[in-house]
N, C-alpha and C positions, 0 to 999 in steps of 0.2 A: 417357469413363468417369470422367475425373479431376472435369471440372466439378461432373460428376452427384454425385460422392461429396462435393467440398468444398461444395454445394448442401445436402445432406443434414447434412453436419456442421452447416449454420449454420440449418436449421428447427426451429422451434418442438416438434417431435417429440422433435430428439438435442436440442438445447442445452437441454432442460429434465425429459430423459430418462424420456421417457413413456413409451416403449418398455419401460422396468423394471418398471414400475405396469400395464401390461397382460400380462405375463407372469405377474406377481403374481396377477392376476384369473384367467388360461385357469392356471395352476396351482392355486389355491385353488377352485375351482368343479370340478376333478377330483379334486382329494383337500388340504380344510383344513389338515389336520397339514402335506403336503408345502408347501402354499405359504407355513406359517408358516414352516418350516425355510427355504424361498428369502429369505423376507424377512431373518431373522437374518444369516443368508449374508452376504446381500448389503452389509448393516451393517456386519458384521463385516470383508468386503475393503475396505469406504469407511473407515472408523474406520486400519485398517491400513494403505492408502493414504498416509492425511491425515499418521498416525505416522511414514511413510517419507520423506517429502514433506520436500525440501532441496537447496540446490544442489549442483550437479554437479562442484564441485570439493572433493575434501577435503582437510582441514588437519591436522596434527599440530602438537604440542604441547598446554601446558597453557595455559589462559588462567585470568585473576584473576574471576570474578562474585561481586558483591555485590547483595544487594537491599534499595530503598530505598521508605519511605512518604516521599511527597510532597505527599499532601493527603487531607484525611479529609473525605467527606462524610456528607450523614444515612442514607445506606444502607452505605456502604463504606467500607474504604481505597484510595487509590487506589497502585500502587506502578509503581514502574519499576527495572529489573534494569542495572547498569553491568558491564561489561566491557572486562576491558583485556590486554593481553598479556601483562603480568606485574604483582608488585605493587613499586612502588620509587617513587622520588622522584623520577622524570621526568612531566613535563607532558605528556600526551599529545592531537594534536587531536582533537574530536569527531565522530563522526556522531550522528547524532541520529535514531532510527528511528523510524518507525511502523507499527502493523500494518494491514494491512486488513479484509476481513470485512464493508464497507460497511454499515461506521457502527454496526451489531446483532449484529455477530459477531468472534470473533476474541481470541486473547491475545499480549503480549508474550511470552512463553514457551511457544509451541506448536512444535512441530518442524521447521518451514518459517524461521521468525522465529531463532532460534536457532541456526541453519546458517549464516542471514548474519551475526549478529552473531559468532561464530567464526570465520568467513571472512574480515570486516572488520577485526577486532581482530588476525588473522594476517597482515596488510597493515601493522600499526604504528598501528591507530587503537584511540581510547575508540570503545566504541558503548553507549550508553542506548536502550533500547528500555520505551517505553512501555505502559501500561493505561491505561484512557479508558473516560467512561460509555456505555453504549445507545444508538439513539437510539427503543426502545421507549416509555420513559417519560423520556425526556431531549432534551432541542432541540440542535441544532445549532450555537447559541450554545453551550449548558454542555459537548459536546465540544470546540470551540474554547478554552475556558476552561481544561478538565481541560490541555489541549495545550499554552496558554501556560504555566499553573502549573509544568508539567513542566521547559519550557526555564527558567524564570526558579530553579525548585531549582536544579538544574543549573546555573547561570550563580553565583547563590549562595554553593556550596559548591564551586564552580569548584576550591580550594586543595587541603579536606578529599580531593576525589575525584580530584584528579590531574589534572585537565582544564586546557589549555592555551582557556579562555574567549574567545580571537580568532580562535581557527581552529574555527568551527562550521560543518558541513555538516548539512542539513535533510535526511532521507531518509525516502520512503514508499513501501507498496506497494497499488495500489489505491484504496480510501479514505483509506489511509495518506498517500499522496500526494495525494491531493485537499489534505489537512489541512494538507499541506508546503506545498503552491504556494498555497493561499490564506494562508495566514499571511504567506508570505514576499510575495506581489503586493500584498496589502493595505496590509500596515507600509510597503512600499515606496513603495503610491501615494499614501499620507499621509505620507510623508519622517518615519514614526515613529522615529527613529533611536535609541531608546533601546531599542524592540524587535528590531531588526535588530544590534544593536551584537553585532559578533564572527561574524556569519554571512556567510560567504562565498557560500553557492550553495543552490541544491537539486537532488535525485537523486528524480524521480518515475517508479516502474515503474507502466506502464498505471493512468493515473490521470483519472480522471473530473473534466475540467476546464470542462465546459460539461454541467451537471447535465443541462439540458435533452435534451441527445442521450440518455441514458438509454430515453425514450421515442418516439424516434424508431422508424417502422415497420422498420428492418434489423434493430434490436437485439431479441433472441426473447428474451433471460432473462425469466423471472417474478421472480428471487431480488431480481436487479438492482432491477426496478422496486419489488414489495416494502419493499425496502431503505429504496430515496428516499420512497415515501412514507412510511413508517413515520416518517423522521427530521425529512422536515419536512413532515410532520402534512398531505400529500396531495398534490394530481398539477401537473403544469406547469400546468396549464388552471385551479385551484382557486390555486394560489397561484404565480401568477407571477412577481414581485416577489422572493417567499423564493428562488425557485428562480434568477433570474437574480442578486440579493445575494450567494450563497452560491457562484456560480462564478466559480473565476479567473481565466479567461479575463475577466471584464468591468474586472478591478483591472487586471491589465498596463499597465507606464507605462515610460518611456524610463528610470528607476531600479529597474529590476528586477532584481534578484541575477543570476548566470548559472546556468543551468537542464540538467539532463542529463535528456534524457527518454527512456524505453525501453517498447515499444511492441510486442507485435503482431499481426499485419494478421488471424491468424484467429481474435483477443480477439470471443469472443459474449455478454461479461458486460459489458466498458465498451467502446463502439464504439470503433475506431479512429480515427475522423474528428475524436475530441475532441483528440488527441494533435495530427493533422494541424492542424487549426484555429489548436492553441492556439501549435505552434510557428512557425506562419504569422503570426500577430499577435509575436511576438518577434521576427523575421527583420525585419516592418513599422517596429519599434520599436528596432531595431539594440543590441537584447538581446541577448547572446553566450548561444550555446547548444549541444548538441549533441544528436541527434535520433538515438538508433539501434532499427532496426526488425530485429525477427525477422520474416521471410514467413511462416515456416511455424507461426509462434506462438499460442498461445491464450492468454488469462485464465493468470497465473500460473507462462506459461514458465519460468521462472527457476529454477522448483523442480520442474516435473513432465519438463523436457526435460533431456537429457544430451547433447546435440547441440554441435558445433564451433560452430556458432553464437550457443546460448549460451554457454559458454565463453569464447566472445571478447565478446561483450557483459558479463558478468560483468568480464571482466579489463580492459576498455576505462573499466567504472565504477569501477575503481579508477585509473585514471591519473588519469580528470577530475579525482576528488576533490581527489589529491593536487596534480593541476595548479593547480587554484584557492583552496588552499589556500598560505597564506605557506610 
């Protein structure tokens, strides 16, 4: 019975919840009004969800937020939000976040994003968390670009914002992290050191490191694939080349930062094989790392489970940080 259910959890039916959209149908073909009302409903608890959606550990106190423009482009500002535990004259080290939402979705200030930065900042860290363009009408270069502009303000006004500019940790969730490990694998495998100066590690949750497994036959998301093409303008098959450039897994070099990566095994948005793979080529490369898996996890653990386990993953990514940090 278990198999059967976690079988079921990982089909193209639940993991893209068609099951809602056909209820929608045998409801609105027996009475319109009624299946408009299911549909709202239904919004309405996801919307609701999305609002509640944060880690499982709470914090007290007040923390310091400011928000900052960082770069203006021909559609937008782009800004990123700093917080810190308080506001005084001590240097504090960074994390450096990112949202996910793969690449087409998602803000610096949604509910989920917010929770960690409060969580983090309750640990004795700065956290900046970012905004970054689409990749609907944006490439996957001009996100990478929005990313580095972000760290180099931030590195910048390093004084103005209280940031101690040597002790920086890279942190993502999802796409988020995709954006963290390839930054950080890249500068590393061209010994860019001018881009790397001050970063200590990266903190990637379930982060899509070898784009290509996106479409691999296990993984059912539509959003997921969706996503990747959308961002780089179509499929592993049409553009292979874009698609193996753009994953980290192909930078990894024996200069690689050290890596905390969190994972897990019942993620049906970014396989888990990409995590497996990608820590397997660091282990290769005698990259220091730390590898921690939720079993019983999907896409986004961190903020939809309240479980001892994560709880302790949570509290495990804060020693890393602090571990590899000066």
């Amino acid at each position: 019975m278990d198999r059967l259910k976690e079988k079921l959890k990982r089909s193209y039916f639940f993991v893209n919840k068609i099951y809602l959209f056909f209820i929608f149908i045998f409801i609105a073909l027996e009475d319109l009004s009624l299946g408009i009302y299911y549909f709202i409903i239904s919004l309405i608890i996801y919307i609701w969800k999305t609002l509640r959606s944060k880690v499982p550990i709470d914090v007290e106190g007040k923390f310091n937020k400011e928000t900052f423009v960082y770069k203006k482009t021909m559609a937008r500002e782009l800004k990123l939000d700093l917080w810190t535990p308080s506001k005084s004259e001590t240097k504090y080290p960074l994390v450096f976040f990112c949202h996910g939402g793969g690449w087409i979705s998602g803000l610096r200030n949604q509910p989920n994003n917010v929770s960690w930065c409060k969580y983090l900042a309750s640990k004795g860290f700065a956290v900046v968390s970012i905004d970054y363009r689409y990749g609907y009408k944006n490439s996957m270069e001009d996100i990478l670009s929005d990313y580095t502009d972000a760290l180099n303000f931030v590195k910048r006004n390093h004084d103005k914002l209280s940031i101690d500019r040597e002790n920086i940790v890279l942190m993502g969730l999802s796409a988020g992290g995709h954006l963290s490990l390839l930054y950080a694998a890249y500068h590393t495998n061209k010994q860019n050191k001018n881009f790397m100066e001050g970063i200590k590690g990266v903190v990637a949750y379930y982060p899509p490191t070898d784009l290509n497994h996106i479409f691999i036959t296990d993984n059912k998301s539509i959003f997921a694939k969706f996503a990747a093409k959308t961002t780089l303008k179509g499929t592993p098959v049409e553009k292979r080349e874009i698609y193996n450039y753009y994953s980290p897994i192909n930078w990894i070099s024996k200069h690689m930062v050290p890596c905390l990566i969190a994972h897990g095994k019942m993620d049906t948005v970014v396989p888990f094989k990409s995590s497996v793979d990608f820590v397997g080529k660091l282990k290769e490369l005698n990259v220091k790392y730390l590898f921690l898996v939720h079993r019983k996890g999907g896409h986004s653990f961190d903020t939809k489970m309240k479980d001892r386990a994560t709880i302790n993953i949570l509290e495990r990514t804060v020693g890393y940080i602090k571990k590899i940090m000066d």
